[in-house]
C-alpha positions as CSV (number, residue, x, y, z in Angstrom):
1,X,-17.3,3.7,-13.6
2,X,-18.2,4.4,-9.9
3,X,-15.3,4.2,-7.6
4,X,-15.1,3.9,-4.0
5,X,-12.4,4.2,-1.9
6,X,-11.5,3.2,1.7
7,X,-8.7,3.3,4.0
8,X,-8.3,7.0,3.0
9,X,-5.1,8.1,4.2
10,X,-2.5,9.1,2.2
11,X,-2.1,6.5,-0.5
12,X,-5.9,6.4,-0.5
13,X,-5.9,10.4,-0.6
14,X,-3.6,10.5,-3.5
15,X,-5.0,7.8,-5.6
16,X,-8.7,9.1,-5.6
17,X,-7.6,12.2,-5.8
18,X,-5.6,12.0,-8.9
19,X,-8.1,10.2,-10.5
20,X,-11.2,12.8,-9.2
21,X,-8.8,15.7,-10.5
22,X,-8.8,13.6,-13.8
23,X,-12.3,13.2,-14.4
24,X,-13.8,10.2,-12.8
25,X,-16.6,9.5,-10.6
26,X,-14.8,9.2,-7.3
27,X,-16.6,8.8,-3.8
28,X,-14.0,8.7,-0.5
29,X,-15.2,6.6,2.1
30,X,-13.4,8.3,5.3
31,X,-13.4,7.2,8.5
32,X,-10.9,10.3,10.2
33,X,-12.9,12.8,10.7
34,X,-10.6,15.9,10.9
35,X,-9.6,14.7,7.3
36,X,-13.3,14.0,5.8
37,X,-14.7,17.6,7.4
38,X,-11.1,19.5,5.3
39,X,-12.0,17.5,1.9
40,X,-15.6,17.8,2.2
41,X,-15.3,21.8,3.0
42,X,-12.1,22.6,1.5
43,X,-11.5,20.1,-0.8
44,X,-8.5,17.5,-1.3
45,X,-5.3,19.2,-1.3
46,X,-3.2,17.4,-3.9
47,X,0.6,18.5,-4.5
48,X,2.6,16.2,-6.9
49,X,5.4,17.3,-9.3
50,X,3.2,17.9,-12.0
51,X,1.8,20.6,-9.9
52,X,-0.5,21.4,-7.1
53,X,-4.7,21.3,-7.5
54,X,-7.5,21.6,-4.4
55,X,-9.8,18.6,-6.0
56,X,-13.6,18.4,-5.1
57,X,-14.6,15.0,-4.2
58,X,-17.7,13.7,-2.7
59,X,-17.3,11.9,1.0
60,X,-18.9,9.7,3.3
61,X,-18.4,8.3,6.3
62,X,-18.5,4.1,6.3
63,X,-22.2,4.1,7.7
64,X,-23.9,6.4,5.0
65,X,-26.6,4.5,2.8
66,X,-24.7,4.9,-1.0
67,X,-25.6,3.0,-3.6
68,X,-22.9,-0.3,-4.7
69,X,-19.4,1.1,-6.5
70,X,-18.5,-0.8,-9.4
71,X,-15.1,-1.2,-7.9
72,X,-13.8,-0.3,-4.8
73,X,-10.0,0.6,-4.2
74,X,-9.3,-0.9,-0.7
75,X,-5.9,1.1,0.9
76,X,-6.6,0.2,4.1
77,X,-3.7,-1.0,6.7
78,X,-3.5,-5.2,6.4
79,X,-4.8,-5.8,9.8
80,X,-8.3,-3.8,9.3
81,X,-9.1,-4.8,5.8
82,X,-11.8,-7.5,6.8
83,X,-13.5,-4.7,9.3
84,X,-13.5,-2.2,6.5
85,X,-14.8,-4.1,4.2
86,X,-17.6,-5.7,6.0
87,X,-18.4,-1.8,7.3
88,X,-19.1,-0.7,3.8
89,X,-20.6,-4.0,2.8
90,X,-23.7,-2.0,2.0
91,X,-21.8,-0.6,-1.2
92,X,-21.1,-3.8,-2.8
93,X,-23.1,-6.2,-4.9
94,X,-22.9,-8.8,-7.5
95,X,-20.7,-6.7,-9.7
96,X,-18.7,-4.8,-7.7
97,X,-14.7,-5.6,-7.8
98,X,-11.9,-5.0,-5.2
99,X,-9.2,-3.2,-5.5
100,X,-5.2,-3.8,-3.8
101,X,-2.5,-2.2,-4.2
102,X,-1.9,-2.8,-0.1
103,X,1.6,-4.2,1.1
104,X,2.0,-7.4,2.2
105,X,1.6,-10.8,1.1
106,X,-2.3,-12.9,0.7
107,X,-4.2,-9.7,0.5
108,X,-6.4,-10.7,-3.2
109,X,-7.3,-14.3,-1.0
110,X,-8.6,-11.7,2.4
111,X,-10.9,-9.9,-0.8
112,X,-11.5,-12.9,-2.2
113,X,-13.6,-14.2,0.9
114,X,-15.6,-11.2,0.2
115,X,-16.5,-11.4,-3.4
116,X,-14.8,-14.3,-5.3
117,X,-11.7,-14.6,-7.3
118,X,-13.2,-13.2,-10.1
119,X,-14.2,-9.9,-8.5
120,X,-10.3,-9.1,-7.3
121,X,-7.8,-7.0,-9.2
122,X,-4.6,-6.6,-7.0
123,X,-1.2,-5.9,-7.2
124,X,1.1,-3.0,-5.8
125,X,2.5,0.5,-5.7
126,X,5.8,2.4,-5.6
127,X,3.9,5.4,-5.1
128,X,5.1,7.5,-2.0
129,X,2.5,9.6,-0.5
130,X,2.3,11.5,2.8
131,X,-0.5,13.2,4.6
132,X,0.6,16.5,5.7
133,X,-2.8,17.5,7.8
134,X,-6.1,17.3,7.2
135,X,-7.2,17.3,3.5
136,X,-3.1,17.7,2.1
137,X,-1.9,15.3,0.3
138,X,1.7,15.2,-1.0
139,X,3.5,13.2,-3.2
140,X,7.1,13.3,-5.0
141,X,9.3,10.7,-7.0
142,X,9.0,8.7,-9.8
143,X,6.5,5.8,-9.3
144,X,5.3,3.0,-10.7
145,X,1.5,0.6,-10.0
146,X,1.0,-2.5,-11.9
147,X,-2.0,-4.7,-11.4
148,X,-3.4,-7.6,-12.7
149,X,-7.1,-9.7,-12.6
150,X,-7.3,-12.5,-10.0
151,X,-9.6,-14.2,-12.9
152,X,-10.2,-13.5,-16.3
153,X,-13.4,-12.5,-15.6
154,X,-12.2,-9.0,-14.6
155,X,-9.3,-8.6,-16.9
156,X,-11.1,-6.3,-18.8
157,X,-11.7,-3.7,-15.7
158,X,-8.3,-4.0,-14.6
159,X,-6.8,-2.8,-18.4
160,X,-9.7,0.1,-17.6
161,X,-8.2,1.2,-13.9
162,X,-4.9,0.9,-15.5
163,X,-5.6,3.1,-18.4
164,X,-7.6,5.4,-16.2
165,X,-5.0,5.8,-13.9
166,X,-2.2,6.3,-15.7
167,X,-4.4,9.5,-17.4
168,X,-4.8,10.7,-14.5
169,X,-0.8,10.9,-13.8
170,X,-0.8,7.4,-12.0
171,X,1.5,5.6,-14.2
172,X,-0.2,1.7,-13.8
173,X,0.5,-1.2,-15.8
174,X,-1.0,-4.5,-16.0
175,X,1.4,-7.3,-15.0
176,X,0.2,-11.3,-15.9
177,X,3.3,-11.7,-13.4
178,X,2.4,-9.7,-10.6
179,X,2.8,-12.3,-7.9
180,X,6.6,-11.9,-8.6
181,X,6.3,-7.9,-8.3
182,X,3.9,-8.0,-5.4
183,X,6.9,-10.4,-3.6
184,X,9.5,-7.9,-4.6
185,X,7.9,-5.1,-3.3
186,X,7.6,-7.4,-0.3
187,X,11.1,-7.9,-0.1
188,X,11.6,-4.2,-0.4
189,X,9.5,-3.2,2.4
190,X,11.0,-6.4,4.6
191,X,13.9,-3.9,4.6
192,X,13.3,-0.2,3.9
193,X,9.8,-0.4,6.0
194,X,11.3,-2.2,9.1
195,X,14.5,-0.2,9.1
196,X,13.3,3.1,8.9
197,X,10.5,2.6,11.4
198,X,13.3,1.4,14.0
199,X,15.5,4.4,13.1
200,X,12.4,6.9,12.2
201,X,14.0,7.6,9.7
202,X,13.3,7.7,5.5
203,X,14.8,5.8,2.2
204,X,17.4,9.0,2.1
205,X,18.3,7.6,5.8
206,X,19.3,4.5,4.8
207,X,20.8,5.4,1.7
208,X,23.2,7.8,3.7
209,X,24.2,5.2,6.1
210,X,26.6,2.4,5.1
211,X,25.7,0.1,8.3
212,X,22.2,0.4,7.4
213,X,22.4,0.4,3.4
214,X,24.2,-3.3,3.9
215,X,20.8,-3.9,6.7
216,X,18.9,-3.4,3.7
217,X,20.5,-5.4,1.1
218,X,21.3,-8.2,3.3
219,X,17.5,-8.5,4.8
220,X,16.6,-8.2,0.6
221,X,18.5,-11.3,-0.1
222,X,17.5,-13.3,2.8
223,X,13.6,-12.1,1.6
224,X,14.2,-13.2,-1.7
225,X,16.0,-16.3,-1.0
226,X,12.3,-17.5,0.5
227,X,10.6,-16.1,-2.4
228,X,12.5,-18.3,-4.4
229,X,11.9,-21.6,-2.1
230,X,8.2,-20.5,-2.7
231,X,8.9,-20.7,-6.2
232,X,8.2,-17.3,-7.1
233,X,11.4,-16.2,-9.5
234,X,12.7,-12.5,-7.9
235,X,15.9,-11.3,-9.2
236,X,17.5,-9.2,-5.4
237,X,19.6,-7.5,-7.9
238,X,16.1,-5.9,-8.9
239,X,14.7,-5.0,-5.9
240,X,18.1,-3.5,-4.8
241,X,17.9,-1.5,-7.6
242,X,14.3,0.1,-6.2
243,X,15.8,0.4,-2.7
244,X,19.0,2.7,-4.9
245,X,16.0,4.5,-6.7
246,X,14.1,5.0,-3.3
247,X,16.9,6.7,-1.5
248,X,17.3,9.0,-4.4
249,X,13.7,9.9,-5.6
250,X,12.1,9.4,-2.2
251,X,14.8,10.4,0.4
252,X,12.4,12.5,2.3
253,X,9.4,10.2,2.1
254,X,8.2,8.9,5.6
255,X,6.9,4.9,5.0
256,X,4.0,4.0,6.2
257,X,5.5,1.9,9.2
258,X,7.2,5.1,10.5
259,X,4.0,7.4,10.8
260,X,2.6,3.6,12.6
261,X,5.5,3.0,15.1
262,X,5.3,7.5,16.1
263,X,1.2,7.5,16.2
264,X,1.5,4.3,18.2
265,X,-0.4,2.5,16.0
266,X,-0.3,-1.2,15.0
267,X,2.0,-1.9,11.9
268,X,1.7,-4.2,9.1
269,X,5.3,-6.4,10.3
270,X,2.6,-9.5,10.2
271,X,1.8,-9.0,6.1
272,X,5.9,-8.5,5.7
273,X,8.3,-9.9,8.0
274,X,6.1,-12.1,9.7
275,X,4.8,-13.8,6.1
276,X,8.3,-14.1,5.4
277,X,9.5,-16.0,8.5
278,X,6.5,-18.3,8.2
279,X,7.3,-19.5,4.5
280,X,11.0,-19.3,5.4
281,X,9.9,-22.0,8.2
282,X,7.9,-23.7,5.8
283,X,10.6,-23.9,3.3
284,X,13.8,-24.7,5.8
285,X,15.3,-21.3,4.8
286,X,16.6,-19.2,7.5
287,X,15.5,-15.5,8.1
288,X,17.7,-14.2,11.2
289,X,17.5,-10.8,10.2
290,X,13.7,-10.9,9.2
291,X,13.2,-12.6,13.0
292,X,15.1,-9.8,14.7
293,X,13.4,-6.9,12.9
294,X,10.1,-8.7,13.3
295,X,11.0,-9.2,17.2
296,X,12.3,-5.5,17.3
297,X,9.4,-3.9,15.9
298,X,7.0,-6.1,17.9
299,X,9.0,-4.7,21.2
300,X,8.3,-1.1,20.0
301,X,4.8,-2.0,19.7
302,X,4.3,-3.4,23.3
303,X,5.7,-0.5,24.5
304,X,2.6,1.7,23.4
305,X,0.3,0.9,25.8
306,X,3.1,1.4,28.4
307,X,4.0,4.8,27.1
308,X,0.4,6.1,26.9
């Protein structure tokens, strides 16, 4: 199987690279060009528990005539998936499928518009990763993807990218439920993502703080409360459970909000908190604490332009 990827940062890095140290045919589509120019030359630098490889993978840039990918793993931020798509738009045809495992909520209808339901496998990713410099990738912690086919019609490709990643030391499941883990992971990162950008801080940070360790839970409840009013069946005691797990496996683990809000870059608070108001307003449910983080955040980002 032929896989692309884009979005290659360090989720994107770590995911093709686990599965190009494993064997597979695996093409990074990289946009950075500090990053493409130390893989190309050097190779990937991939460090994970099981040990540290320098992993060889092809790369191109977006514009580079390539022949179409059978599936393409999307890891892009929310906010530029359309863009990156349509960039690389040359690489797909009538068989190619897309690939989430992006946060936020609606991102399988964005791929959709691109090549049907039944070309979508999504789902999500406990996987930390962090991109040290150019062309190192590190990664740490016990993780877990799970996936699922939009459509039957590519049911049987997702149970291959499950089975191939979990070979390849990517442990990946396919879940017929994943709407429900895709909304606690939502709920997770309503807290843990939002907090630690604010604090710039990591899972350990929150973990070692009892002001912002009850933050967390209390924004998780609220989270899942609108979950539920969307009729989508979270347990909060579950996703607590990951937020305990996070601040022990990945204490030192920067989320992806926090390298955002210190590059001055645009987050992905729309796809999280934002989704969440908006179906909380939908529902009648209250989100205080999902408003204020959403307002905070926003604050920091309108402060970039000032601070440049």
């Amino acid at each position: 199987m032929k896989l692309g990827f884009i979005g290659v940062g360090a989720l994107g890095s770590l995911f093709g690279g686990a599965l190009a140290d494993a064997g597979h045919n695996v093409t990074l589509v990289i946009r950075n060009e500090a990053h493409r120019k130390a893989v190309c030359h050097s190779g990937l630098r991939l460090v994970r528990d099981s040990g540290e490889s320098i992993v060889k993978i092809p790369t191109i840039t977006p514009t580079e005539i390539h022949e179409p990918f059978d599936a393409i793993f999307v890891f892009t931020k929310t906010g530029a998936s359309a863009e990156s798509i349509r960039a690389v738009s040359h690489m797909i045809d009538d068989a190619t499928c897309l690939v989430s495992v992006q946060n936020g909520l609606g991102n399988h209808d964005l791929l959709a518009g691109f090549v049907g339901y039944e070309r979508v496998i999504y789902g999500t990713t406990t996987a930390p990763a962090d991109l040290l410099g150019p062309g190192h990738v590190v990664s740490h912690g016990q993780h877990l993807t799970q996936i699922n086919a939009a459509r039957a019609d590519s049911a049987k490709i997702a149970a291959q990218l499950a089975m191939m990643l979990t070979g390849a030391d990517m442990p990946t499941v396919v879940n017929d439920d994943i709407d429900a883990v895709i909304w606690s992971k939502v709920a997770f990162n309503t807290a843990i993502n939002a907090i630690c950008a604010l604090v710039k801080g990591t899972p350990g940070t929150v973990a070692d703080s009892a002001y912002l360790s009850n933050l967390a839970r209390t924004v998780v409840m609220e989270s899942c409360a609108v979950a539920q009013a969307d009729g989508i069946m979270i347990d909060p005691q579950n996703v607590l459970a990951i937020i305990e797990m996070a601040g022990r496996e990945h204490r030192t683990h920067k989320p992806s909000m926090v390298h955002d809000v210190m590059a001055m870059r645009q987050t992905e608070i729309d796809a999280l908190n934002g989704a969440v108001i908006a179906l909380g307003k939908k529902h009648n449910i209250a989100t205080p604490l999902n408003e204020a983080l959403f307002a905070l955040i926003k604050g920091v980002e309108a402060q970039y332009e000032k601070n440049h």
